[in-house]
Structure formats: C-alpha cells, structure tokens
C-alpha positions in Angstrom: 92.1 -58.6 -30.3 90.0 -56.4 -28.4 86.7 -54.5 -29.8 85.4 -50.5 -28.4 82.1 -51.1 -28.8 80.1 -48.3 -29.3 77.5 -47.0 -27.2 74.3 -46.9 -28.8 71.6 -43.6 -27.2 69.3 -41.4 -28.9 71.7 -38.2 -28.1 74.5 -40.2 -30.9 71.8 -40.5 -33.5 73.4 -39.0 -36.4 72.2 -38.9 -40.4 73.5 -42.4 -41.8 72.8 -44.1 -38.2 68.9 -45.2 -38.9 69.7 -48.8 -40.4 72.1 -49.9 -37.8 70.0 -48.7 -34.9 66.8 -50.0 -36.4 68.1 -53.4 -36.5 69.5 -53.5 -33.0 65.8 -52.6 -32.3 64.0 -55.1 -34.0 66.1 -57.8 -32.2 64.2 -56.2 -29.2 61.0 -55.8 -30.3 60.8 -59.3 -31.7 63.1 -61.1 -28.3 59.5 -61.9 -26.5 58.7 -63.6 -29.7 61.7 -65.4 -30.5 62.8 -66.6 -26.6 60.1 -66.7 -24.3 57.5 -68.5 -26.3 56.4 -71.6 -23.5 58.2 -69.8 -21.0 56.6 -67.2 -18.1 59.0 -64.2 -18.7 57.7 -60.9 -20.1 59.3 -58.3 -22.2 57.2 -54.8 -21.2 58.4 -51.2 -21.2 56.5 -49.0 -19.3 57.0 -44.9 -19.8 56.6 -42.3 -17.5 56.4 -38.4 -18.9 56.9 -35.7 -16.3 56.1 -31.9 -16.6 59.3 -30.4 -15.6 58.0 -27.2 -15.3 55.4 -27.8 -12.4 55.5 -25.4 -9.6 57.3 -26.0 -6.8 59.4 -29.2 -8.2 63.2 -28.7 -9.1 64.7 -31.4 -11.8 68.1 -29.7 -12.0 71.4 -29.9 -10.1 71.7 -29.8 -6.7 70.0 -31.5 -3.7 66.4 -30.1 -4.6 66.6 -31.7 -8.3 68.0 -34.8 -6.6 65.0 -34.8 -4.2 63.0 -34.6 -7.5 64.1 -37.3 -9.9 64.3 -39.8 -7.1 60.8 -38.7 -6.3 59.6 -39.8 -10.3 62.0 -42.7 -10.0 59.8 -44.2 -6.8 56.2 -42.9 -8.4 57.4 -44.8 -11.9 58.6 -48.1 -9.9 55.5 -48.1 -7.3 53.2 -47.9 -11.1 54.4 -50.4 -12.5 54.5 -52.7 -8.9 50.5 -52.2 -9.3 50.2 -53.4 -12.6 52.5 -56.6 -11.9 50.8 -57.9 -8.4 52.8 -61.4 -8.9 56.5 -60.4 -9.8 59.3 -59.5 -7.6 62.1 -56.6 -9.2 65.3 -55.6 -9.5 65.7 -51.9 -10.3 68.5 -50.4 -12.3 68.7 -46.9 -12.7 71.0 -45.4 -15.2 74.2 -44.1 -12.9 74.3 -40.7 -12.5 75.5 -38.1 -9.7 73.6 -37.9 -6.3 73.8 -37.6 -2.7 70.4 -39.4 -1.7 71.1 -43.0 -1.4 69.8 -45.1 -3.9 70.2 -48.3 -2.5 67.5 -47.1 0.6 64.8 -46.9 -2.6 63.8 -50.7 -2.4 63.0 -50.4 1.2 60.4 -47.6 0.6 58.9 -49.0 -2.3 58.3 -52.1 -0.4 56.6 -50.5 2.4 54.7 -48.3 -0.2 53.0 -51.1 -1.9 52.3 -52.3 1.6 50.4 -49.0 2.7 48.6 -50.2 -0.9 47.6 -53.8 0.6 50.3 -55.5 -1.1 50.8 -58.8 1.0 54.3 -59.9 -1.4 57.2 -59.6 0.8 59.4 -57.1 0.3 58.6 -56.9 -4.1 61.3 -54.6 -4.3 64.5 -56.4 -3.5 67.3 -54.4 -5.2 67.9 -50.8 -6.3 71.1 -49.7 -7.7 72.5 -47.7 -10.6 74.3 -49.7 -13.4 76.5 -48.0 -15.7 74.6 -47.6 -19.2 78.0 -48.4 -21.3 78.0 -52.0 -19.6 74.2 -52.7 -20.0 72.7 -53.1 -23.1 68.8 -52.7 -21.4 70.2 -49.5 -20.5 70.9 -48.5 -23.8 67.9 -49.9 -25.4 65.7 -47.4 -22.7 67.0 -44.7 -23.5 66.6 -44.7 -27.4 62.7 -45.5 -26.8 62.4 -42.8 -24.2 64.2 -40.4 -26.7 62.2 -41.0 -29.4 58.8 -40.7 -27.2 60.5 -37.1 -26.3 61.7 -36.1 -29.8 57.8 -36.4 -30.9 56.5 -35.3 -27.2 59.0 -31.9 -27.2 58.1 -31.3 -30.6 62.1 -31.2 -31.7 60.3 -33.9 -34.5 58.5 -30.7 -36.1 61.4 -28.5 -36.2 62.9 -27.7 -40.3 66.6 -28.3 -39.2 65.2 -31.9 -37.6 67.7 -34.9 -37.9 66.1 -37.3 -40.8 67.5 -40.4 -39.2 66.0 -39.4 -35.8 63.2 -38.8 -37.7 63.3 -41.9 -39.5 63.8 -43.9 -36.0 61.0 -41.8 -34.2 58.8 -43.1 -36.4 59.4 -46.3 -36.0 60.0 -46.9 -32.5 56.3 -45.2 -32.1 54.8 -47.5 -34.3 56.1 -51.0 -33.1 55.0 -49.9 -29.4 51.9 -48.1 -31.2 52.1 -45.0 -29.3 51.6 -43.6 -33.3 48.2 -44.1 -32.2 48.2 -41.8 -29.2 49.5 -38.9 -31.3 47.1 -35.8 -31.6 48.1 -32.5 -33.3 48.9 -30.7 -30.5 49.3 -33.5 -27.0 49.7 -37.3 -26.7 47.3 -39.4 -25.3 48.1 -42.2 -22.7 48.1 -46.0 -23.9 47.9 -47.8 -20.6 47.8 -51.0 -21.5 49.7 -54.1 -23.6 52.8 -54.3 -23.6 54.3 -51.1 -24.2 52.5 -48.7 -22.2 52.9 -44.5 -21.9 51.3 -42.5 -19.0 51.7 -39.0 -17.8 52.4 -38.6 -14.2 49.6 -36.6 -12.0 50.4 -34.0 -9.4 48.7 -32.6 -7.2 49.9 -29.2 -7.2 48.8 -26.3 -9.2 48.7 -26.7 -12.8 52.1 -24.1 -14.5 51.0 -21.4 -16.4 54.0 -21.7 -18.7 54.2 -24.2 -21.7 54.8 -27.5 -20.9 58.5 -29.4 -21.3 58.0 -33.1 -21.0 60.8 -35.6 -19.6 60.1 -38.7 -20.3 
C-alpha cells in the first residue's frame, strides 16, 4: 500500500491544522532533548530577516534577484560559520529556479571564513538544493521562518487573520522565545541560545519606504 504524504509549510496552514502541526513541532523542539543527551550533536536554528525593500538590491525574478538571494544565502551561512568555529557543514537550500551555480557557494564560503582567520579547512564542504517535499528539515524551516514573518509582516494583526496560524505563531515564538523580542511596533534580535534571530546589516542607504521583512 502506498501513502501521499502530505507536505507540511506555513503557506498550507488552514483553520483545523493547529493540533496536527503543533505536534509535529514538539517532536522537534524536544529531539535535542530526547536523542542527543551524552552525545556532541546540536539542534540550533538560526534566522536571518532581510529588508527587501533596500535600495539598490533586487529579490525578485530574474538574474538581478538571483544575484540577491544568493547574496543573503552566503551572508546567513558565513554568520552562522562564526558562531560555530569547530563544526564543518553541509548546506541545503530549498530547490528553487536559478542560473548562478549553487554548488560554486561552498568554495566561497570557505575562502570567506579564511579572509576572517578561519584556519578549518575548507568548513564548507557541500552546497546543494534539496527538494523540500523529500526533506522533512526542510519543511520544519520553513513553518518557523513563517511564523517569525507572520508576526514580523504584521499579517498576525490583520481582522481577517487565520486563527490556526495564529494559534501556531504563537507558539512557535514562545518555544524559541523570540515572544520576548516582540515590541509594539519592531522585533528585537535574540542572538544567542539556541534559537537565535538577527537582522541583516547593509551598508547602503537606509529606504525611505516601510519596511517588508523576508525572513
């Protein structure tokens, strides 16, 4: 007998989904807990949240927007790489459409942790896309970076808001405790622990137009 599964992501949240989703969460939130007790793995998600409305950077189609997400992609990897001085990584983006060659992407953040003074040879050993339906990791990322943007974008405030998404906003921000970040009007970063949110700097001018975080 063979089983569809479903693919769990915050965009199939629907009213009636909170239960099942929350409990595929708490097996992740308590996995550390449960299987690495003794042992020298670690469990960590780390969250990057871009202004997609800075000046002179493109996030949509085309080569420009490819240019651009790549750009976050390396910025994101080469952050965490700082925080983790003794581990080695394997990189899996979600697949998606591009011409730039992923694969290149573990050279370059190699030699960009060694233009930091990193002496680990060659940390970044793989980069390649995975498909999200076959991963679960996948799928787990992208309900905590959707609920981090349902709050960040403000969709949380809106009157015709989803109650589940709500519901599972809620949670997901107060196991990682980025709840405690939240300010009427802007988060705050929590850049530390194990579940850690940051907002990336650039250098270019600050946009005059209202902000719309990617996370």
């Amino acid at each position: 007998m063979q089983l569809n599964l479903r693919e769990l992501g915050w965009s199939e949240v629907s009213n009636g989904d909170f239960e099942a989703y929350k409990k595929v969460l708490e097996v992740f939130f308590s996995f550390a807990f449960r299987r690495l007790q003794g042992k020298s793995g670690l469990v960590k998600f780390y969250c990057s949240v871009v202004n997609t409305r800075i000046p002179g950077r493109s996030y949509s189609k085309g080569k420009r927007g490819q240019i651009g997400f790549n750009r976050e992609i390396y910025f994101h990897c080469l952050s965490i790489a700082k925080r983790a001085r003794m581990e080695l990584f394997h990189v899996y983006p979600d697949q998606r459409s591009t011409n730039q060659p992923i694969e290149k992407m573990a050279l370059m953040l190699s030699r960009g942790m060694s233009k930091w003074g990193d002496r680990r040879d060659h940390p970044f050993r793989r980069v390649k896309f995975r498909r999200s339906h076959e991963y679960q990791a996948l799928q787990i990322s992208d309900i905590l970076v959707g609920a981090v943007a349902y709050r960040l974008n403000r969709h949380y405030d809106r009157p015709d808001a989803n109650a589940d998404k709500k519901r599972l906003c809620d949670y997901v921000l107060g196991k990682t405790s980025f709840d405690k970040y939240i300010y009427p009007t802007a988060f705050r970063e929590k850049a530390f622990g194990s579940y850690q949110l940051w907002f990336r700097r650039h250098q270019s001018r600050a946009s005059k137009t209202q902000p719309s975080w990617c996370p």
